[in-house]
N, C-alpha and C positions, 0 to 999 in steps of 0.2 A: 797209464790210465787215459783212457780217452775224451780231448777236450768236449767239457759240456757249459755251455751259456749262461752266469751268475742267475740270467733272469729264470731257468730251467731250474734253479735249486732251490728255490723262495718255496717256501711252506707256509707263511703267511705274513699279509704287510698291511698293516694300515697306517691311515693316513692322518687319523684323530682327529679329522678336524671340523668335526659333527656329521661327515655325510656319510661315511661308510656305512656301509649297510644291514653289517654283522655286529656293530660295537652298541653297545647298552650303558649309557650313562647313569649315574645313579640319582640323578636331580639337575637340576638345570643351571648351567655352567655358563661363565665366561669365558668370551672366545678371545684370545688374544697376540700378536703377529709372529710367526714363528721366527725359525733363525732365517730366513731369508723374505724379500718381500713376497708377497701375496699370498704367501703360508698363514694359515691359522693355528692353532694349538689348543687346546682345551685348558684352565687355570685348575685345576685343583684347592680345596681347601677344605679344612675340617668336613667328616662323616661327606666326600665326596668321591669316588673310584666308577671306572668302566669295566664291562666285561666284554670279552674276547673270545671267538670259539678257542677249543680248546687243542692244541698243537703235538702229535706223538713225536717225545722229547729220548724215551728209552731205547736203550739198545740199539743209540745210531751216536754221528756224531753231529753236530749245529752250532748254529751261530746266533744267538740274540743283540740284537745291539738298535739302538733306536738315540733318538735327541731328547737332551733335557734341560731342564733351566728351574733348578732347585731356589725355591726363594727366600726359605728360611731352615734354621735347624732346629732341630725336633728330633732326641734321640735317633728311632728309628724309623726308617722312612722306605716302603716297600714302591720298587717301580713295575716290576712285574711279574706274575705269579704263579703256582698252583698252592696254595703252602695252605692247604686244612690236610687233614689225616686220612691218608697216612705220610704227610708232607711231600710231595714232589720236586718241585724248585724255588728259590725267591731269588733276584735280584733286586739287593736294596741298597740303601745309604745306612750304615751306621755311624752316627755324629759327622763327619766329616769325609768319610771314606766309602767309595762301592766293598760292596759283598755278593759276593754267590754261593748259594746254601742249596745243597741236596742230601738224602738221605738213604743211606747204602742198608739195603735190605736184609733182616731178619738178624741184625746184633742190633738194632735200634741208632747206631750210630752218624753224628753228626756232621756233614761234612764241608769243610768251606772255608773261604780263604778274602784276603781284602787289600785293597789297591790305595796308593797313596793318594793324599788329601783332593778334594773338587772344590773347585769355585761355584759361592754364592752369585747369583742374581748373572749366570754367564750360561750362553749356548753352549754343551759340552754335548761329544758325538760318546757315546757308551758303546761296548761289544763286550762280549763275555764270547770264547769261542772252545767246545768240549769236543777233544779229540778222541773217541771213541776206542781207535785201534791204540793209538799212543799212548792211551792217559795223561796228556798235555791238555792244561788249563790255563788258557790265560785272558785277563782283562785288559780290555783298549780303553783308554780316553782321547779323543781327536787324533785317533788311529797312531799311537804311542802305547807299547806294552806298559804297563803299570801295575802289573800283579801277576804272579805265576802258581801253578802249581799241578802235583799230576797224581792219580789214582792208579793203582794195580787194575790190568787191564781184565776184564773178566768180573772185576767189582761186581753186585746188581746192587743197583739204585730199586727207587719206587718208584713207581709211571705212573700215570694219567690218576688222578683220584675220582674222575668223573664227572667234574664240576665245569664250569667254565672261567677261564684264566681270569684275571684280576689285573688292574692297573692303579697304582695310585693307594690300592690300599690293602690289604687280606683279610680285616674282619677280626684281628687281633685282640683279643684281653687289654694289652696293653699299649693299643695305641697307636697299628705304626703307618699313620697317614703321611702320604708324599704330599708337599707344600710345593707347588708349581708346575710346569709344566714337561708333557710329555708327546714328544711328535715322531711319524714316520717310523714306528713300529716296524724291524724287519723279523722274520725267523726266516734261516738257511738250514737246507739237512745235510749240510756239511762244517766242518770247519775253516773260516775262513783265512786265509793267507793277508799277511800286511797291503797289498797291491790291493787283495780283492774287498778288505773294509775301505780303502782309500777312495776305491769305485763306489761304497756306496753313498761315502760322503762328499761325493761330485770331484772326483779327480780323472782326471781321462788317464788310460795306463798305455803306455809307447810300443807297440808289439816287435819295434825292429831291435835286431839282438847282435847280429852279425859286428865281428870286429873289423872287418876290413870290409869296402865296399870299391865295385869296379865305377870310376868315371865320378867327374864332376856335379851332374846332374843326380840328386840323391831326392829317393820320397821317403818322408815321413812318415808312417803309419800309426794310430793308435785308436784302441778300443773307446768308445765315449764312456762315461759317468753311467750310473743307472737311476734312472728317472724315476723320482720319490713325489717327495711334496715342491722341492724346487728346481726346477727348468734352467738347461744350459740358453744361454744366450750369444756364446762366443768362443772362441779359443784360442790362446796367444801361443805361439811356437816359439821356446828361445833358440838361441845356438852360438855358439862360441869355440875360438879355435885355441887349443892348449899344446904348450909344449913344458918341454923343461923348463926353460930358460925362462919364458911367460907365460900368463895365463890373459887371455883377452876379454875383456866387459863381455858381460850377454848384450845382445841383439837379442830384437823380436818383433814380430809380425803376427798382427790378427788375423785369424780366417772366421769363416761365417760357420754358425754353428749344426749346418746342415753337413758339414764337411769333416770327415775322418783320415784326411791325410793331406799332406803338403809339403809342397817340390822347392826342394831347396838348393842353387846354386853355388857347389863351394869349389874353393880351390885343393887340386890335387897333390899328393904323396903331403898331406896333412891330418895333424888328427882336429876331432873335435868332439863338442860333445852339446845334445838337443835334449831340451825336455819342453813339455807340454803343457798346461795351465787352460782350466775352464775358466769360463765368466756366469757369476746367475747372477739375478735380481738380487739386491741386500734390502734397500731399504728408502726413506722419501727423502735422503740429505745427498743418496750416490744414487750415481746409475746401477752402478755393479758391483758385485763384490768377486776377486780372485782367489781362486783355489791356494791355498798353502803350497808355494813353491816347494819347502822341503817335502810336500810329500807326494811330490813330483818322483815317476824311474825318469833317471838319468841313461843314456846312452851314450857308452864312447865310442867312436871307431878312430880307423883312418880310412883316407879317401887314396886310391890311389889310380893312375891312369888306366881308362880299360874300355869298356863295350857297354854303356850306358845300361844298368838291368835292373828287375823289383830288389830295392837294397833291401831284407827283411833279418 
């Protein structure tokens, strides 16, 4: 399959944080700082929801997945939607748990599955990713599988009900308003790979693969983060040399965030192993906040003597 750009897959993304230009509040909201500084968020609360155009979800495979910061429990709690008749999707909270609900066409039947417990009053990254060809189903939190499950391939679902998507709430009988906040909406028309949620949650991904490398003189390579609502401001390169015997501390070096690769001097017929870390804005007590090491790719090689070339 031939490589195509995460930014080329995006079917729709907002940024919630009153300026978009397509989103429809239902009453006038507090705006309050998202998970990173200079982000906004919209607060939800009672009879409060946005609307969204509306996204062709059928007959492909996608990825939803967006930030949230649930601040209280309330049975059920809708974050994003098509769900009136003839029901198309929801992603919601039930009591404590994400759920994803669709509905397979013409038996009337239920379908959907639920990931284990979320934290209250916490920045939490959500993904829901429907593999189309596979019938693989599964839910991310902070780019961590946490719910699985898969469909016979060929299923039909219901599509589009014609209305415009929903956030925060569906207009339910009974009640099922989202309490808190919801930021950086993506939809992808694919489904997404562990690497490629990590990217969207500001991780830079390493593109060098190569087990052995000629010459001491080694570059770095990696793809940046894809730019939502918060801004890279840096990236730290580690690297460390591993043998049997020992494993050695990380080392690290900032480079400036205009920068997608970096030369790094090691010693030869040695292994080691580099991974990468973004820097964004957090908030008014830090300068920055750092990407989650663990969900850093790791690169081993060894280095051995040779004719200095692109180590990729």
């Amino acid at each position: 399959m031939p490589f195509c750009p995460l930014e080329m897959l995006i079917l729709g993304h907002w940024l919630l944080d009153g300026k978009d230009q397509n989103i429809t509040f239902s009453k006038s909201l507090d705006f309050v700082e998202g998970w990173c500084s200079g982000s906004t968020a919209p607060r939800f609360v009672k009879d409060s929801f946005a609307t969204a155009p509306a996204v062709h979800l059928n007959g492909r495979s996608f990825t939803i997945c967006c930030w949230i910061k649930q601040t209280r429990l309330s049975g059920t709690q809708t974050i994003y939607n098509d769900w009136q008749l003839p029901w198309q999707f929801e992603l919601t909270i039930v009591g404590d748990r994400l759920e994803f609900e669709r509905r397979s066409l013409g038996i009337t039947k239920w379908w959907f599955f639920r990931s284990t417990k979320l934290l209250l009053n916490t920045w939490t990254h959500l993904a829901v990713t429907w593999n189309h060809v596979t019938g693989n189903v599964y839910l991310y939190t902070n780019g961590t599988i946490v719910g699985s499950r898969s469909f016979t391939p060929g299923t039909k679902f219901y599509t589009l009900t014609g209305n415009p998507y929903k956030i925060a709430n569906d207009g339910h009988w009974e009640d099922h308003q989202f309490y808190g906040s919801v930021m950086d909406l993506y939809v992808f028309g694919t489904a997404l790979s562990r690497d490629e949620i990590a990217k969207v949650r500001g991780v830079p991904i390493i593109l060098n693969k190569d087990k052995e490398v000629a010459g001491d003189t080694v570059v770095i390579i990696w793809e940046p983060p894809l730019n939502g609502a918060c801004f890279v401001l840096g990236y730290k390169v580690y690297y460390r040399k591993v043998s049997l015997a020992v494993t050695s501390p990380w080392s690290s070096v900032s480079v400036d965030k205009n920068c997608t690769n970096h030369t790094l001097h090691l010693g030869c017929w040695k292994e080691y192993e580099v991974a990468v870390t973004s820097l964004t804005a957090a908030n008014a007590n830090t300068d920055s906040t750092e990407s989650s090491f663990s969900d850093s790719r790791i690169w081993n090689f060894k280095v051995r003597r040779g004719k200095f070339g692109y180590n990729s």
